[in-house]
N, CA, C and O atoms as CSV, one atom per row, in Angstrom:
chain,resi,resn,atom,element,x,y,z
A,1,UNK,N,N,91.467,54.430,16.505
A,1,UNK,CA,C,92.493,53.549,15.968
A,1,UNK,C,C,93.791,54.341,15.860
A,1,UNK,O,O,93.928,55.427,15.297
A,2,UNK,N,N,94.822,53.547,16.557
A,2,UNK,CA,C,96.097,54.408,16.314
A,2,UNK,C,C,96.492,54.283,14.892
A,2,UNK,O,O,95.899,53.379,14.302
A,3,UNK,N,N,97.397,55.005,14.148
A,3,UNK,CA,C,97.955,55.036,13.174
A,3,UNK,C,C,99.363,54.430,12.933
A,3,UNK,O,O,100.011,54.556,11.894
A,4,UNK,N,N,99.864,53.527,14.421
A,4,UNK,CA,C,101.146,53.244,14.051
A,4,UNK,C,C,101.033,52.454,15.668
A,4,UNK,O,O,100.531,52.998,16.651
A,5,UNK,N,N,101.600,51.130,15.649
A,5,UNK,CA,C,101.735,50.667,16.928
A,5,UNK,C,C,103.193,50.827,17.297
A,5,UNK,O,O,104.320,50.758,16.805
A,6,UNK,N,N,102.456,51.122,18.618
A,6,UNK,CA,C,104.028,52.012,19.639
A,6,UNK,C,C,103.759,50.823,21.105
A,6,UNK,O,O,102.769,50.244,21.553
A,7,UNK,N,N,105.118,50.879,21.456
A,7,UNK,CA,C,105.189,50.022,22.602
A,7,UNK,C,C,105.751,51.100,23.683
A,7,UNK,O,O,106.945,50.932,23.933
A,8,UNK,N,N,104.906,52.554,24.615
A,8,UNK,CA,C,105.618,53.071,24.902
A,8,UNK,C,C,104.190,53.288,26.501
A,8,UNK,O,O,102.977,53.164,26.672
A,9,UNK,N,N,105.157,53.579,27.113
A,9,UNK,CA,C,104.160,53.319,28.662
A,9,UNK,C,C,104.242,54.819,28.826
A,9,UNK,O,O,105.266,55.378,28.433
A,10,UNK,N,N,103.063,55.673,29.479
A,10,UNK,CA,C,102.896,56.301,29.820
A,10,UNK,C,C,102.326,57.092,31.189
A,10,UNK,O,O,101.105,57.242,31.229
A,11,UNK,N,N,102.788,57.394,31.847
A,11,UNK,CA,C,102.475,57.794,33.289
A,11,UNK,C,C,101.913,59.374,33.845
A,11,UNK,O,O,102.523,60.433,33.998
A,12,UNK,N,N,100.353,58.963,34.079
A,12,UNK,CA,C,99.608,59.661,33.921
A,12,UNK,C,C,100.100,60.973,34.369
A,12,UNK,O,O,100.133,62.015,33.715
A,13,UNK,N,N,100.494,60.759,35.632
A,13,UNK,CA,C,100.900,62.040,36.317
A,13,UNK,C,C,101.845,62.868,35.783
A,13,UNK,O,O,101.828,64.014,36.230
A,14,UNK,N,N,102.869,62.553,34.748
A,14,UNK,CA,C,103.896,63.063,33.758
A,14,UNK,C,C,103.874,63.083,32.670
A,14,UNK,O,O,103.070,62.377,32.062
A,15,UNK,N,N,104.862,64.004,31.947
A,15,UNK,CA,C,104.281,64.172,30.600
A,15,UNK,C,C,105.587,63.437,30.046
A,15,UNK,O,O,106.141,63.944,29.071
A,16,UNK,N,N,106.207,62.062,30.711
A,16,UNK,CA,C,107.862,61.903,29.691
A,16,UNK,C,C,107.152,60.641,29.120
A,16,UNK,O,O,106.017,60.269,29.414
A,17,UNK,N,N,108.055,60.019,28.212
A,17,UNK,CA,C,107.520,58.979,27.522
A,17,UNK,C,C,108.893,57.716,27.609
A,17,UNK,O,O,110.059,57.807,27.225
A,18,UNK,N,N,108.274,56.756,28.174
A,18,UNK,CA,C,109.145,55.802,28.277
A,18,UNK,C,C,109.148,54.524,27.634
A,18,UNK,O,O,108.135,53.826,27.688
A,19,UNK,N,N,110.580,53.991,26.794
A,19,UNK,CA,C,109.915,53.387,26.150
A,19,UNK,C,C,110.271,52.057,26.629
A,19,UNK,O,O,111.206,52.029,27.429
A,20,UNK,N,N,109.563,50.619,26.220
A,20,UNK,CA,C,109.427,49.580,26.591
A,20,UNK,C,C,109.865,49.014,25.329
A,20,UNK,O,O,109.442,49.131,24.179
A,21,UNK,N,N,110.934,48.296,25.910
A,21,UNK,CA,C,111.602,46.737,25.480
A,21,UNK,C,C,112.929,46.519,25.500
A,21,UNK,O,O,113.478,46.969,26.506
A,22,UNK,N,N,113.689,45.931,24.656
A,22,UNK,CA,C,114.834,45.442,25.105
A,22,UNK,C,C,115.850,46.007,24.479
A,22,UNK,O,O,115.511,46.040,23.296
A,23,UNK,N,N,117.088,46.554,24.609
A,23,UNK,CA,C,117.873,47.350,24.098
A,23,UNK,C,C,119.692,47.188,24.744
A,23,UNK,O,O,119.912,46.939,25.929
A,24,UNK,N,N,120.839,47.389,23.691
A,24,UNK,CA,C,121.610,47.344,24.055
A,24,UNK,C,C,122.138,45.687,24.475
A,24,UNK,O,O,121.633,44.685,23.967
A,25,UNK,N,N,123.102,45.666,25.367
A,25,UNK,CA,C,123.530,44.446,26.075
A,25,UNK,C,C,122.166,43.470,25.897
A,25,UNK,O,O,122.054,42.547,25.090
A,26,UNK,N,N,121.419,43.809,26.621
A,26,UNK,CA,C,120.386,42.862,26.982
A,26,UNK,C,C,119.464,42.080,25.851
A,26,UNK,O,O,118.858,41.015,25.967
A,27,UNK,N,N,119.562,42.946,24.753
A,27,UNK,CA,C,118.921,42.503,23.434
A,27,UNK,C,C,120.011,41.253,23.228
A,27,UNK,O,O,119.570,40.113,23.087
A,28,UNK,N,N,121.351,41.486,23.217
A,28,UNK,CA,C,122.387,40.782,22.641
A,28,UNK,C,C,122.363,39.645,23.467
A,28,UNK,O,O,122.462,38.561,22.892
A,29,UNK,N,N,122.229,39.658,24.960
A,29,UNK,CA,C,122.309,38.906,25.910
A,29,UNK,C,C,121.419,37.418,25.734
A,29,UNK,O,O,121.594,36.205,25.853
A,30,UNK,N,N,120.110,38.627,25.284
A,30,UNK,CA,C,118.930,37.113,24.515
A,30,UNK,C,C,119.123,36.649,23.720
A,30,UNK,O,O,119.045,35.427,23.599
A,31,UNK,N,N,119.353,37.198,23.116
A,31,UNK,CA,C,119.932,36.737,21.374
A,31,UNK,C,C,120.928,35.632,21.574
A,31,UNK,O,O,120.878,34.490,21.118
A,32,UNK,N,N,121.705,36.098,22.223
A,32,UNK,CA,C,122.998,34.660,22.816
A,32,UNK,C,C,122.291,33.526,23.241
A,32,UNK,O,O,122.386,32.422,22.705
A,33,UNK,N,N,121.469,33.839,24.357
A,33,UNK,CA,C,120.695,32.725,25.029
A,33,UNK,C,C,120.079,31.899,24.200
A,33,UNK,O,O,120.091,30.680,24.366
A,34,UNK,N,N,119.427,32.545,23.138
A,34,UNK,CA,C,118.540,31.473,22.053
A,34,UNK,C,C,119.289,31.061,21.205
A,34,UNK,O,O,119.043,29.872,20.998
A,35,UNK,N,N,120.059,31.417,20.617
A,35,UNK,CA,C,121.059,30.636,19.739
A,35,UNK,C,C,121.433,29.810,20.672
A,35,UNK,O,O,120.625,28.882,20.642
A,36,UNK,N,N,122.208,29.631,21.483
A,36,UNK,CA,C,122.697,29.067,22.468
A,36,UNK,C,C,121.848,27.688,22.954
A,36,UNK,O,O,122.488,26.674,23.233
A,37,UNK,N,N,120.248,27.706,23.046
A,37,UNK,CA,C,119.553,26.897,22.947
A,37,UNK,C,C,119.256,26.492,21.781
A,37,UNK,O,O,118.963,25.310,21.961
A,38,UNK,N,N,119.152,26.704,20.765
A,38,UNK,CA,C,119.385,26.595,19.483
A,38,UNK,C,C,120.019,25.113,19.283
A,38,UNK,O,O,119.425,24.039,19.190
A,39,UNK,N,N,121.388,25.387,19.248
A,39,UNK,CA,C,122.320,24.880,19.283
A,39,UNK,C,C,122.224,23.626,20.008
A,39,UNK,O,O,122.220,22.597,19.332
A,40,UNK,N,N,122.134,23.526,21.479
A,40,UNK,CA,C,122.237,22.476,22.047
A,40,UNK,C,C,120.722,21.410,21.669
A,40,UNK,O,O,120.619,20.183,21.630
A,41,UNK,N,N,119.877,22.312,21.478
A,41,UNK,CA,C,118.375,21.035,20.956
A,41,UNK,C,C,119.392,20.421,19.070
A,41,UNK,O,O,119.353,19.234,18.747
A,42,UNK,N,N,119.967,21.232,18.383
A,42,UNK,CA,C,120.261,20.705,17.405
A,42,UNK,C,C,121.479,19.593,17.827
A,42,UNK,O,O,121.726,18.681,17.038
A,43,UNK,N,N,121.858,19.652,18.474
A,43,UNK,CA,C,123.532,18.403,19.031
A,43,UNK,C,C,122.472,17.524,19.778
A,43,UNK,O,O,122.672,16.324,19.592
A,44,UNK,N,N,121.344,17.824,20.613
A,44,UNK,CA,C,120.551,16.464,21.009
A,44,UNK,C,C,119.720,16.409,19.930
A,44,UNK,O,O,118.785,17.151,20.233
A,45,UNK,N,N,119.614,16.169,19.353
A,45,UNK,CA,C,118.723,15.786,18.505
A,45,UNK,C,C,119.385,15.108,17.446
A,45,UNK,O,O,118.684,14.271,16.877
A,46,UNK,N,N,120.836,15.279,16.925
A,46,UNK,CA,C,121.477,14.562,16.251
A,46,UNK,C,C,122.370,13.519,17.205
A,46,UNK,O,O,122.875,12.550,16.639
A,47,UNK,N,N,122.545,13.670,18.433
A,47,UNK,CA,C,123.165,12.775,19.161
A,47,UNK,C,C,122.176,11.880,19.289
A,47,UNK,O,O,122.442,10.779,18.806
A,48,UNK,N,N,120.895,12.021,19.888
A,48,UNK,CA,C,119.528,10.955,19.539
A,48,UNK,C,C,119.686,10.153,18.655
A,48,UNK,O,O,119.787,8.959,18.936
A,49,UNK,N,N,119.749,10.590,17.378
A,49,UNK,CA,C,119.653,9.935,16.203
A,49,UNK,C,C,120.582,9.329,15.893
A,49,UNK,O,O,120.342,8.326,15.221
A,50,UNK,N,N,122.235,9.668,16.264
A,50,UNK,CA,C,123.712,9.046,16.109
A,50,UNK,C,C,123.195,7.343,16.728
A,50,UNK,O,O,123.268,6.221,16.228
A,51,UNK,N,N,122.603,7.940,18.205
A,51,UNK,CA,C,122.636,6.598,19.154
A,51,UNK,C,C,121.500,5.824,18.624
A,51,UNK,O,O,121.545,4.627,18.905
A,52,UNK,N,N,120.777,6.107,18.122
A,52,UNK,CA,C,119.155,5.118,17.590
A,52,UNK,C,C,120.171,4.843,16.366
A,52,UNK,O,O,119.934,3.651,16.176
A,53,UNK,N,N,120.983,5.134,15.582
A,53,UNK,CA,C,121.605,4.293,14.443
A,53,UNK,C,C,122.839,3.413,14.875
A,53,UNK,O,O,123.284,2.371,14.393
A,54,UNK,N,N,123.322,4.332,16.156
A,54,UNK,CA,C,124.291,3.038,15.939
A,54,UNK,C,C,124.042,1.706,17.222
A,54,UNK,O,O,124.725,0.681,17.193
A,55,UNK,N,N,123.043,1.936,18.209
A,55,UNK,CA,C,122.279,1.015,18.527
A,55,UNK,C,C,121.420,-0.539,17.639
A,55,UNK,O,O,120.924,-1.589,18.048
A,56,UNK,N,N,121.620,0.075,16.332
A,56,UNK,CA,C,120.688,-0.749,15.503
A,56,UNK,C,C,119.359,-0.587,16.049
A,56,UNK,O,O,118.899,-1.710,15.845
A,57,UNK,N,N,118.371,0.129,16.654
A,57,UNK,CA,C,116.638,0.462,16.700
A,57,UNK,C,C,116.167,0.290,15.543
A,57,UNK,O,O,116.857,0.419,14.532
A,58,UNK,N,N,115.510,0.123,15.537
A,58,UNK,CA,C,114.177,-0.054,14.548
A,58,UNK,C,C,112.687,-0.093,15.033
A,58,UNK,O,O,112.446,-0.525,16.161
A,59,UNK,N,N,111.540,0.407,14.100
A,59,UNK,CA,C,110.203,0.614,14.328
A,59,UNK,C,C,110.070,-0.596,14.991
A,59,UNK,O,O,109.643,-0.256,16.094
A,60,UNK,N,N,110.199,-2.044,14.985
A,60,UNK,CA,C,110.210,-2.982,15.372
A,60,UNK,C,C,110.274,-3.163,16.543
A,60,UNK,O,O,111.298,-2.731,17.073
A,61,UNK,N,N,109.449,-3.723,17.270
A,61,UNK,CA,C,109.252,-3.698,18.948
A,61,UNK,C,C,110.437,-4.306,19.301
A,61,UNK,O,O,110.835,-5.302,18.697
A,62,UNK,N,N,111.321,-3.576,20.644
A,62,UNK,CA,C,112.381,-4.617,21.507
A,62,UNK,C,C,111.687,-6.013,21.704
A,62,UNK,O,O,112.415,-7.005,21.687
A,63,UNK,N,N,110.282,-6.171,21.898
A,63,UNK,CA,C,110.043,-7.361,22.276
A,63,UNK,C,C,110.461,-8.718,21.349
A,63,UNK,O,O,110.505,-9.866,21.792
A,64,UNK,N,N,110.735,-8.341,20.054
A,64,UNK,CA,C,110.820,-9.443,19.268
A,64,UNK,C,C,112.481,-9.443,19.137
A,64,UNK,O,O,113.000,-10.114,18.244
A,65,UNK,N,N,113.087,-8.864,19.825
A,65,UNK,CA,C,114.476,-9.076,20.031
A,65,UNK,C,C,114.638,-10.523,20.766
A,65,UNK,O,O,113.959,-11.044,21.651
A,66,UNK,N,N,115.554,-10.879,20.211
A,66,UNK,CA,C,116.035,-11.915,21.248
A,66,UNK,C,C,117.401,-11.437,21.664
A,66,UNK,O,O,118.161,-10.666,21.078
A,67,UNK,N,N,117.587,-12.285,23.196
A,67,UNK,CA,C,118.799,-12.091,24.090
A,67,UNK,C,C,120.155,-12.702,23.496
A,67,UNK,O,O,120.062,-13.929,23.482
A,68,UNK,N,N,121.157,-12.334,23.093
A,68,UNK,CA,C,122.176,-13.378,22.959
A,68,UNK,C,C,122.803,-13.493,24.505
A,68,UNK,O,O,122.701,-12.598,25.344
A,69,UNK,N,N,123.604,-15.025,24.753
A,69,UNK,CA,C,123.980,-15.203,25.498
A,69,UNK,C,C,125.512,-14.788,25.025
A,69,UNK,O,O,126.065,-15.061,23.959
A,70,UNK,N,N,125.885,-14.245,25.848
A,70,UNK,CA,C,127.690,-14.120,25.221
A,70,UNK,C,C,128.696,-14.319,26.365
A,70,UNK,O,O,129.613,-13.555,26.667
A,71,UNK,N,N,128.270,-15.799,27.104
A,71,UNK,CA,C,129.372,-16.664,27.474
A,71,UNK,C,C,129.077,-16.211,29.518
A,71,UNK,O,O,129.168,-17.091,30.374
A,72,UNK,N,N,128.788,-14.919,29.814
A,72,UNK,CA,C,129.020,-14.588,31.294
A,72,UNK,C,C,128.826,-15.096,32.088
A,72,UNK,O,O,129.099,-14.636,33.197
């Protein structure tokens, strides 16, 4: 049992130690990306809901809608 988990790859034939994961720019880069998705599921998800309220929807099946005629 190790005493401490390490994320570090090792190559048999050498004795250097390299380490694995994300660092610098690229940490920041993701970090952007998910906020970034973040963000846009939170604006659809309230734009969803803007349009189901100001649609008038309801649990109520379209089927029991009726058509108005408005003159065309």
């Amino acid at each position: 049992i190790m005493p401490h988990f390490c994320l570090l790859f090792f190559r048999p034939a050498c004795d250097a130690v390299y380490p694995v994961g994300l660092y610098g720019w690229r940490k920041r880069c993701l970090y952007f990306l998910l906020l970034l998705l973040l963000v846009t599921m939170i604006v659809n998800l309230a734009l969803t809901v803007w349009i189901l309220k100001v649609m008038n929807f309801s649990v109520v099946s379209s089927a029991s809608r009726q058509a108005y005629n408005r003159g065309c």
